[in-house]
C-alpha positions as CSV (number, residue, x, y, z in Angstrom):
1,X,8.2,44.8,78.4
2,X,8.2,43.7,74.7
3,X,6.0,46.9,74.3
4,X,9.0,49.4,74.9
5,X,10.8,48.4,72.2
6,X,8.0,48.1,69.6
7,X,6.8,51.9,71.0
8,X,10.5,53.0,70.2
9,X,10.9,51.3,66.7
10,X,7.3,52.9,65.6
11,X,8.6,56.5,66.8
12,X,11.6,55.9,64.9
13,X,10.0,54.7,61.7
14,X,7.9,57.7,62.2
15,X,10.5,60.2,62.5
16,X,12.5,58.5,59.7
17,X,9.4,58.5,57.2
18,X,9.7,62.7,56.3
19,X,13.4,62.6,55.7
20,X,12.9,59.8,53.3
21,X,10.3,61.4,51.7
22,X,12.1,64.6,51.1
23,X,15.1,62.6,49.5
24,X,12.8,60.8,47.8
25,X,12.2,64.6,46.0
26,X,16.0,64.8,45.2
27,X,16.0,61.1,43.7
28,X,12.9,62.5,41.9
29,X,14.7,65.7,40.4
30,X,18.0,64.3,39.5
31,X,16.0,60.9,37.3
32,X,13.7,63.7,35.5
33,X,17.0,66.2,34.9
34,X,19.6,63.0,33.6
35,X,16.5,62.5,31.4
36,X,16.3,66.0,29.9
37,X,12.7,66.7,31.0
38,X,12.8,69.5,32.8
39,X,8.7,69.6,33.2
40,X,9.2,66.8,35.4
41,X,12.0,68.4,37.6
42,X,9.7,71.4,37.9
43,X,7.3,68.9,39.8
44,X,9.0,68.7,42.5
45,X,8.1,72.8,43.5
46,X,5.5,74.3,44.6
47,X,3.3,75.8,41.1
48,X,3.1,78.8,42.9
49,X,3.7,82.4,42.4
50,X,5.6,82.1,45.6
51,X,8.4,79.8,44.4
52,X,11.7,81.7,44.6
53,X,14.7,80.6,43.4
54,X,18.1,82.6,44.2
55,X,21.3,82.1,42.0
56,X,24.3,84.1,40.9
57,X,22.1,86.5,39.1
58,X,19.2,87.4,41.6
59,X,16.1,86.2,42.4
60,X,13.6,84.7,40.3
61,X,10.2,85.0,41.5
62,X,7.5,82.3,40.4
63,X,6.8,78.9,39.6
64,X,6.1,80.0,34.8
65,X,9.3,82.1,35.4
66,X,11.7,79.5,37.4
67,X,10.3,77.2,34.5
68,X,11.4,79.5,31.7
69,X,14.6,80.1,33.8
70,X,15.3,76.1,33.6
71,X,14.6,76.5,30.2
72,X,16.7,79.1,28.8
73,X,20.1,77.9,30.7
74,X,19.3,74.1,30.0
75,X,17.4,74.2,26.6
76,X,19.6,71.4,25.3
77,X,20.8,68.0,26.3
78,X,24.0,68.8,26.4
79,X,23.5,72.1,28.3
80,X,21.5,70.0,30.8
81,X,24.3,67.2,31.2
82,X,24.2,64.8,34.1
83,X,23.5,65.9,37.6
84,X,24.6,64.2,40.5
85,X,23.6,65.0,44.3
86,X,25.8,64.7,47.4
87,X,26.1,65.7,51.1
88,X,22.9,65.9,51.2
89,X,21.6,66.8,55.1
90,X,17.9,66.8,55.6
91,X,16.9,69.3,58.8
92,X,12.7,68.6,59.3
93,X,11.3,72.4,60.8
94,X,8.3,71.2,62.5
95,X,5.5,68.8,60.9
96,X,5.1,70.4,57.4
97,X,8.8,72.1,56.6
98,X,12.1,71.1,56.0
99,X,15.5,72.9,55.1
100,X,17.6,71.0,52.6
101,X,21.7,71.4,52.5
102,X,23.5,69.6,50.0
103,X,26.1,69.9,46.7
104,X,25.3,69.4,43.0
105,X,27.5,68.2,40.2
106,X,26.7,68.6,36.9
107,X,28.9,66.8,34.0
108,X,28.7,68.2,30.6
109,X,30.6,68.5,27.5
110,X,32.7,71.7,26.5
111,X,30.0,72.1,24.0
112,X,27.4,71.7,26.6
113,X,29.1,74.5,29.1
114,X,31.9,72.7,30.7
115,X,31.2,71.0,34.3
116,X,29.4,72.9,36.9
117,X,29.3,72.1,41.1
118,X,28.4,74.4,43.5
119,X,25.9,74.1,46.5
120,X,22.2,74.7,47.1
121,X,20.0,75.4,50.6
122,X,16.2,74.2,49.7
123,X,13.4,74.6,51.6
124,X,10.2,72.1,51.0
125,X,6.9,72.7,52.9
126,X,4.2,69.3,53.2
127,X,1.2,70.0,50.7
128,X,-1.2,67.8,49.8
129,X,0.7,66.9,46.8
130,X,3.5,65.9,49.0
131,X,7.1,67.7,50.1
132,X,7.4,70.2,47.2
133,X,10.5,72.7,46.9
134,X,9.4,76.3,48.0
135,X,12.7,77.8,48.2
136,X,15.7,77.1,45.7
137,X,19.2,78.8,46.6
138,X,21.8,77.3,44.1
139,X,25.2,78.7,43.9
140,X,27.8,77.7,41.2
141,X,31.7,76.9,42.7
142,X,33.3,76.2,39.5
């Protein structure tokens, strides 16, 4: 009988172990970002010319040109300011996918833009390298 119990708690840990990992990603971007290094945010997607990321103004196709996106909006401290993540919900699809919902906060000076929130879908496929962002849909609700 004790076997039940210890079969259940290994499924769970098991279960639990991807959405940790994928939040693990978040905790990842928002240390590199409240640093200012942006290189080390971009870690956490796919180096791929399939990266997408979708914002106000369209869709930027890429992993050099998301990087030199990143770069041009954020190219100073203040402009990058402090991010914050919250309601975050983790959805795994299937062994090597998830779908990411969640809200950002960004605190800056005037000088630096102003504040900036808004809400972002993500979608993260399992490489070898770990959960990497292969889909980023951020949308500003100033």
């Amino acid at each position: 009988m004790v076997f039940m119990p210890v079969l259940t708690l290994c499924l769970f840990l098991l279960a639990a172990a991807p959405d940790t990992e994928v939040r693990a990603v978040l905790d990842k971007q928002v240390a590199a970002w409240n640093r200012g290094d942006i290189e080390e945010f971009m870690t956490t997607y796919l180096d791929s010319p399939t990266l997408t990321f979708t914002g106000a103004d369209g869709v930027t196709r890429g992993y050099r040109p998301v990087l030199e996106r990143y770069r041009a909006r954020y190219s100073s401290r203040a402009a990058m300011g402090t991010l914050q993540f919250s309601e975050i919900e983790v959805r795994l699809v299937g062994d090597s996918a998830a779908l990411v919902l969640g809200r950002f906060d960004l605190a800056r000076t005037a000088a630096g833009g102003g504040n900036a929130k808004g809400r972002f879908t993500l979608v993260l496929q399992l490489t070898p390298q770990g959960w990497k962002i292969i889909h980023d849909h951020s949308t500003a609700s100033n």
